[in-house]
N, C-alpha and C positions, 0 to 999 in steps of 0.2 A: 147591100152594104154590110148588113150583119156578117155574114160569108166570109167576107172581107177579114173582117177582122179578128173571128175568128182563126182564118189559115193563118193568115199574120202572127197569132199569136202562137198557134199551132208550131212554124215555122220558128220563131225565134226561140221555143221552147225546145227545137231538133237540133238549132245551133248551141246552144246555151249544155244540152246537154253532150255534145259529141267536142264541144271545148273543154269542156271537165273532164272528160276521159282521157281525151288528149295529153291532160296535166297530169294524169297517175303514172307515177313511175311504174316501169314495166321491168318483175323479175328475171321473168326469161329472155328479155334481152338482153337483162343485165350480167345472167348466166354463159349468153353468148360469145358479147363482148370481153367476161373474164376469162372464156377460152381460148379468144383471140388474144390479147395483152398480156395476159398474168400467166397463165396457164406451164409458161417455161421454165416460170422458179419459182409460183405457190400452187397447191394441189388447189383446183378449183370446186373440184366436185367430186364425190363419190367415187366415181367407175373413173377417174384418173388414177394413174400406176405408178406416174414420176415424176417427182418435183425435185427442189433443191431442197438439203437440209438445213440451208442456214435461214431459211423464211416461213414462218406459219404459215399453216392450209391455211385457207379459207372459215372451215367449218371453226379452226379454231378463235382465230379473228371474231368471228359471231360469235363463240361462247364464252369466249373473256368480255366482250362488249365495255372494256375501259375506253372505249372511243364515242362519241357521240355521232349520230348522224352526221351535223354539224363539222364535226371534226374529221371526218372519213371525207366528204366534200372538198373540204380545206386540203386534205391531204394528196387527193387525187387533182385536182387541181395544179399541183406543184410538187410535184414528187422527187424524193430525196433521191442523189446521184447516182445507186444503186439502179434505179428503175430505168426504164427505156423511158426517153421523149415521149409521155405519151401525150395524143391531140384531143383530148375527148371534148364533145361538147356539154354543158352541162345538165342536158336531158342524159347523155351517157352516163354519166357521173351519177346522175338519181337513182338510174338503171342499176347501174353494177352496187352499190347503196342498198335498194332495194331487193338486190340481190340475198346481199349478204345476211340482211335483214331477214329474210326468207330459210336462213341457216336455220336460223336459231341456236339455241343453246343446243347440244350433242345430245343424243339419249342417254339415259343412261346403263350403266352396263350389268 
């Protein structure tokens, strides 16, 4: 019986933690996804060559950061008429978020 309860507890302690992780937004998905969506008219990332000039990279997005998390969610969510339809869900949305997030502010020079 002890056994028992033990794996039981073992067990709920394997789900508990692979549900938390689950919840962590993931950067490099979120790097992914910006390659696929964004990538044709904001520099998403480093080793890209060409974006449009009338919309901030990426990198710079992250280091003005006048946007809250919050607010980048809200924004990706409903994007202004410029932007393609996008469908994302909103573990996407945490994704490309956490993304950004992952910029950081630019080094300096």
């Amino acid at each position: 019986m002890h056994i028992r309860v033990v794996m039981a507890a073992l067990g709920a302690a394997a789900v508990s933690a692979i549900a938390a992780d689950a919840g962590a937004a993931d950067p490099e998905h979120g790097e992914v996804l910006a390659r696929t969506w964004c990538a044709e008219c904001h520099i998403v990332a480093d080793d890209q060559t060409r974006g449009s000039a009338d919309v901030p990279p990426f990198r710079q997005i992250a280091r003005e950061r006048s946007d809250t998390a919050r607010d980048l969610r809200a924004f990706l969510a409903d994007p202004h008429p410029k932007m393609p339809p996008l469908s994302l869900t909103r573990r996407e949305i945490d994704d490309i978020v956490a993304y950004l997030e992952s910029l950081g502010p630019a080094p300096s020079q």
